[in-house]
N, CA, C and O atoms as CSV, one atom per row, in Angstrom:
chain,resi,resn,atom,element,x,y,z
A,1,UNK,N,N,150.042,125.719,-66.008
A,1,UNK,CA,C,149.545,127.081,-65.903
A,1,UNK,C,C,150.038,127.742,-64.624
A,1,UNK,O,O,150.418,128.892,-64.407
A,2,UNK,N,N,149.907,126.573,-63.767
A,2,UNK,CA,C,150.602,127.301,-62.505
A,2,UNK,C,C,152.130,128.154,-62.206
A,2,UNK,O,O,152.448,128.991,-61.361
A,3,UNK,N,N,152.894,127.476,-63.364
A,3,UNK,CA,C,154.340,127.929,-63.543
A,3,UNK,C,C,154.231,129.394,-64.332
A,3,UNK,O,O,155.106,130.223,-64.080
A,4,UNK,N,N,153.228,129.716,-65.237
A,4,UNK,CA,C,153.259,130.486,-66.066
A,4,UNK,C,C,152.892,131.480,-65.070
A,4,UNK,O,O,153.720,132.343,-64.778
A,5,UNK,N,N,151.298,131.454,-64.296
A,5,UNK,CA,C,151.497,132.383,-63.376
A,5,UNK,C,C,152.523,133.202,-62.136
A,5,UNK,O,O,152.662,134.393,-61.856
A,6,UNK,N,N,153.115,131.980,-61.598
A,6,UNK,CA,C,153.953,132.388,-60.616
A,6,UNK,C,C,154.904,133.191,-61.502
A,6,UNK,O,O,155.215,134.272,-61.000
A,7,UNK,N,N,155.494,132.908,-62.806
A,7,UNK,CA,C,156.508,133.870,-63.463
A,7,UNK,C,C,155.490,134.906,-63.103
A,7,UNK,O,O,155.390,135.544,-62.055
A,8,UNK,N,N,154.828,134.940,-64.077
A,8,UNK,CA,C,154.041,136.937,-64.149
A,8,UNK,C,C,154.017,137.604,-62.850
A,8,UNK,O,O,154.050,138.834,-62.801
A,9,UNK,N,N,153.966,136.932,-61.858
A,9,UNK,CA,C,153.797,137.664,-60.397
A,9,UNK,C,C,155.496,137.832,-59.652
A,9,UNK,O,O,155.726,138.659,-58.769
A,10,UNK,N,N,156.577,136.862,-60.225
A,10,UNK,CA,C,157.794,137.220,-59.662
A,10,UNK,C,C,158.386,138.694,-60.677
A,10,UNK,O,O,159.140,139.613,-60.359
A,11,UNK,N,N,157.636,138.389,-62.018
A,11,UNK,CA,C,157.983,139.707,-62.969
A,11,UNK,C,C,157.564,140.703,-62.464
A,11,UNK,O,O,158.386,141.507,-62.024
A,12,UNK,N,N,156.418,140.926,-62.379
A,12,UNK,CA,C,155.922,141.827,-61.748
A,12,UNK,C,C,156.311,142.701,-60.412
A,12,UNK,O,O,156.300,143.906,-60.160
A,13,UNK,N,N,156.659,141.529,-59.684
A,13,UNK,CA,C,157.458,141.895,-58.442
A,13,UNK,C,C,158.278,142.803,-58.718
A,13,UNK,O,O,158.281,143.959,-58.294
A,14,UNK,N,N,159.371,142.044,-59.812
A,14,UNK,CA,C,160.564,142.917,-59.982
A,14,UNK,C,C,160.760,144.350,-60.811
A,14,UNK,O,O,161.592,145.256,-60.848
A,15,UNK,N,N,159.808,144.095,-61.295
A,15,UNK,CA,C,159.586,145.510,-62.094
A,15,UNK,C,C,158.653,146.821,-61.150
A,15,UNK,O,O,158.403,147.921,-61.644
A,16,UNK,N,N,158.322,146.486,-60.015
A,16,UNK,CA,C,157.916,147.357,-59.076
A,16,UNK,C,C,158.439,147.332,-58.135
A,16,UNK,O,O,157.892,147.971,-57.236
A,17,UNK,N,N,159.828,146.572,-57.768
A,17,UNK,CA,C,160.930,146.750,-56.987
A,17,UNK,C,C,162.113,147.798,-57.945
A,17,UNK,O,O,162.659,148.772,-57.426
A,18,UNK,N,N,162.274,147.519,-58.901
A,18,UNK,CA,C,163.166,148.599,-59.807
A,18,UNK,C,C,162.251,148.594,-61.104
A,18,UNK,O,O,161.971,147.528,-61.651
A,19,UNK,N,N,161.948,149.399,-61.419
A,19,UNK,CA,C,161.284,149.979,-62.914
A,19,UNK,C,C,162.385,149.986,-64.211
A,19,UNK,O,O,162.179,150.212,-65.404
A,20,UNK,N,N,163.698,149.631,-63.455
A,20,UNK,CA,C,164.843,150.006,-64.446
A,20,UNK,C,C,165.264,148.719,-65.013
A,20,UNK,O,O,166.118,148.596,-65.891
A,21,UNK,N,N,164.633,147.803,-64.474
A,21,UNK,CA,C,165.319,146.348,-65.048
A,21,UNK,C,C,164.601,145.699,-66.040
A,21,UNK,O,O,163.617,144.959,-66.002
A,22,UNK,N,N,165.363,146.170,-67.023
A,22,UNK,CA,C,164.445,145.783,-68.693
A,22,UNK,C,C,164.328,144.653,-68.549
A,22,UNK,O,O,163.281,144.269,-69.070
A,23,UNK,N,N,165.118,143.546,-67.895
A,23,UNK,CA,C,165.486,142.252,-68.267
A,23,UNK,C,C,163.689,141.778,-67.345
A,23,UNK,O,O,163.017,140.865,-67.824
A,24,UNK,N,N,163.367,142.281,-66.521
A,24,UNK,CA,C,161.790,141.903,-66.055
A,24,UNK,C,C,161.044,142.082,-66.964
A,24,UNK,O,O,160.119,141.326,-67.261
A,25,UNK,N,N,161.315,143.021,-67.485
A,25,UNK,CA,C,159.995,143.782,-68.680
A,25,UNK,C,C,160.128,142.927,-69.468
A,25,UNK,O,O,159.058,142.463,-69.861
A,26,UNK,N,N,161.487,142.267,-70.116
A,26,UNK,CA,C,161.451,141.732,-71.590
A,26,UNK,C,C,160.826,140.062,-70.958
A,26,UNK,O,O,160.102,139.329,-71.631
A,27,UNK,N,N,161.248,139.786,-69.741
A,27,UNK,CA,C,160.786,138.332,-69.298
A,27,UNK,C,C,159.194,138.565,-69.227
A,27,UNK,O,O,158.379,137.741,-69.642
A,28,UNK,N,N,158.832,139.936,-68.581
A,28,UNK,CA,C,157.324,139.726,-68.459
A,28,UNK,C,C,156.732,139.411,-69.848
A,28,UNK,O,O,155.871,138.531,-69.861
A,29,UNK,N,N,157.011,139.908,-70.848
A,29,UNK,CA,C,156.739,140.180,-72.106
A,29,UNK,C,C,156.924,138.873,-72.955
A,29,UNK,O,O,156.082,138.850,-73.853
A,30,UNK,N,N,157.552,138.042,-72.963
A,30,UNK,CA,C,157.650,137.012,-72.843
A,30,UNK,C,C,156.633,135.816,-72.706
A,30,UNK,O,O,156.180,134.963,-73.470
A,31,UNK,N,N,156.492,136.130,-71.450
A,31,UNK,CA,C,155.657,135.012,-70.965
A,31,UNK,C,C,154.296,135.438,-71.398
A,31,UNK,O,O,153.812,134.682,-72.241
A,32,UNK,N,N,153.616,136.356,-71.079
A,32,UNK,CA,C,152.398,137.157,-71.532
A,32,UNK,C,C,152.322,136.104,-73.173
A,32,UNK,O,O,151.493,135.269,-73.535
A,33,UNK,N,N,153.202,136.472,-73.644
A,33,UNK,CA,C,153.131,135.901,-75.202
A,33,UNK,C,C,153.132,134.188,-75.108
A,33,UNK,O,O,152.578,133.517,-75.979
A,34,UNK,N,N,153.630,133.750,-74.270
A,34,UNK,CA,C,153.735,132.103,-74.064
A,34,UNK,C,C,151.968,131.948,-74.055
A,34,UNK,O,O,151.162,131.504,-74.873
A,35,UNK,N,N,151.867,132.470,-72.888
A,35,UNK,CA,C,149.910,132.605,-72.211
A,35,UNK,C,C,148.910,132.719,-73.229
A,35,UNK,O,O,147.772,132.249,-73.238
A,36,UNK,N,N,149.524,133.441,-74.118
A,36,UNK,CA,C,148.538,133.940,-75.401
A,36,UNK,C,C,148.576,132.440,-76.541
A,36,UNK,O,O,147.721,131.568,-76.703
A,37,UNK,N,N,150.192,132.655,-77.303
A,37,UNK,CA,C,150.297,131.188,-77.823
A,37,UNK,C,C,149.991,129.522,-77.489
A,37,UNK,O,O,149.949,128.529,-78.216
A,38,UNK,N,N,149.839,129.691,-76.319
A,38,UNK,CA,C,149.453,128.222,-76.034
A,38,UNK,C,C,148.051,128.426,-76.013
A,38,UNK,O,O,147.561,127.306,-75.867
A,39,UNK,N,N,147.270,129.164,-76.074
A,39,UNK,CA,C,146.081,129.075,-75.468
A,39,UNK,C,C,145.624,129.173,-74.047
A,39,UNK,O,O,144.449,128.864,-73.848
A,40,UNK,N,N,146.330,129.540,-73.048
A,40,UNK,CA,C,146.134,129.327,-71.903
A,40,UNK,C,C,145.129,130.686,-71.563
A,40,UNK,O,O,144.118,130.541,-70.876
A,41,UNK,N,N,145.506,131.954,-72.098
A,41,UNK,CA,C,144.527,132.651,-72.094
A,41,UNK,C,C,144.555,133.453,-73.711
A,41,UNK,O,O,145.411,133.517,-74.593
A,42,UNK,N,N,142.905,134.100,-73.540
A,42,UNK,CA,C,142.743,134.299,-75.141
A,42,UNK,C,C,144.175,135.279,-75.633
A,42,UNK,O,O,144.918,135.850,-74.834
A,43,UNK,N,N,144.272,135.288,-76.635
A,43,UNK,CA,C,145.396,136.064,-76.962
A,43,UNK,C,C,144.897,137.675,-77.074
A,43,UNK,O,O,145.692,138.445,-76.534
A,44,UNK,N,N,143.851,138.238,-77.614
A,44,UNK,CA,C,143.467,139.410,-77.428
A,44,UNK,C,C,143.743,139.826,-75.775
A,44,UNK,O,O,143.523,140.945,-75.310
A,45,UNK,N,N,144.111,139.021,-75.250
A,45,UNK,CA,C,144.153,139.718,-73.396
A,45,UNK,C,C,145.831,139.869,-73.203
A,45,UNK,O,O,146.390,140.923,-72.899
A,46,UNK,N,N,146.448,138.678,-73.431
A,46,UNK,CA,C,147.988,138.605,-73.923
A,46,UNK,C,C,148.843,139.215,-74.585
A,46,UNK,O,O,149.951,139.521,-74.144
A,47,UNK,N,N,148.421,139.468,-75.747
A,47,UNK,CA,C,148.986,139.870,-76.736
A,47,UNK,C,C,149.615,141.248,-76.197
A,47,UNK,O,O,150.807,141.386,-75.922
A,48,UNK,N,N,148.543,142.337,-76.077
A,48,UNK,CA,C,148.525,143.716,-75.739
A,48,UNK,C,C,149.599,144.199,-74.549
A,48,UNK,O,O,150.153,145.297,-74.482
A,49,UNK,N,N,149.722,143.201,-73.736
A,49,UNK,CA,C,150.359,142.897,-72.784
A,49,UNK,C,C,152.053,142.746,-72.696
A,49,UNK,O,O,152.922,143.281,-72.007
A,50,UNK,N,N,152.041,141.730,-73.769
A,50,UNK,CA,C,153.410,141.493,-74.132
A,50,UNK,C,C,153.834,142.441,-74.962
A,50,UNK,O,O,154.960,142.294,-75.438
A,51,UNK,N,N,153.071,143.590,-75.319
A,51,UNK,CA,C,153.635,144.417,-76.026
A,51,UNK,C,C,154.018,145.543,-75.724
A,51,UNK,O,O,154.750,146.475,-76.058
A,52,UNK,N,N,153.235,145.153,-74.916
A,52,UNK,CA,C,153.205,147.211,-73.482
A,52,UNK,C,C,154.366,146.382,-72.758
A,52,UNK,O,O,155.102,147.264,-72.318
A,53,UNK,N,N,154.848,145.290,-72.448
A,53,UNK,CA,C,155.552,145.354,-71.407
A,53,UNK,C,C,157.152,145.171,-71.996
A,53,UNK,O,O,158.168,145.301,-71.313
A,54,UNK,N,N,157.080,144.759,-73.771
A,54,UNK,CA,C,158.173,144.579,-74.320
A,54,UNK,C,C,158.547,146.538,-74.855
A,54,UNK,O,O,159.616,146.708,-75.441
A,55,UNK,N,N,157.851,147.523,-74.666
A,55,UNK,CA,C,158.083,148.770,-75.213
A,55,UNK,C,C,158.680,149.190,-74.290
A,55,UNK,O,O,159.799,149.682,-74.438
A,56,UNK,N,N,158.017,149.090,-72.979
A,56,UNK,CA,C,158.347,149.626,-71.232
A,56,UNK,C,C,159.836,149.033,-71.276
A,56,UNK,O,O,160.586,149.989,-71.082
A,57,UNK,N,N,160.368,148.191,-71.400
A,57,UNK,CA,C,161.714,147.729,-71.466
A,57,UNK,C,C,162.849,148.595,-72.504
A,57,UNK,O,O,164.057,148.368,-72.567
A,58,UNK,N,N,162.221,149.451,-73.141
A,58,UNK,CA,C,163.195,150.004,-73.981
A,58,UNK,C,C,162.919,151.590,-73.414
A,58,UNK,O,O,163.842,152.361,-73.675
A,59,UNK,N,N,162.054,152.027,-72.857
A,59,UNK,CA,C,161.779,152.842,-72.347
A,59,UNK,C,C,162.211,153.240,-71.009
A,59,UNK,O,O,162.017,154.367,-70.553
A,60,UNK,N,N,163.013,151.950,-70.167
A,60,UNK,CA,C,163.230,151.990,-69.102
A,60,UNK,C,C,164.530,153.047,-69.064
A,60,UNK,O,O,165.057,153.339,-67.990
């Protein structure tokens, strides 16, 4: 779990260092969905997440 977090917080990083780098958005989006599928957190919290952050990537 610890690996899963540190991604979301280096994603995060990078997507509020440049807003333009889809390739954060689609990684954040990503993992959000890993978090959800494994169970690590409920997926109703995940899910929504990986989806706002996989749209924001095409939007960038």
């Amino acid at each position: 779990m610890a690996g899963f977090n540190k991604a979301v917080n280096y994603f995060q990083q990078a997507v509020r260092a440049d807003p333009r780098f889809t390739k954060a958005y689609a990684s954040l989006a990503k993992t959000y969905k890993a978090l959800g599928t494994y169970g690590i957190f409920p997926p109703n919290e995940c899910f929504p997440k990986a989806v706002g952050g996989g749209l924001r990537r095409y939007r960038a």
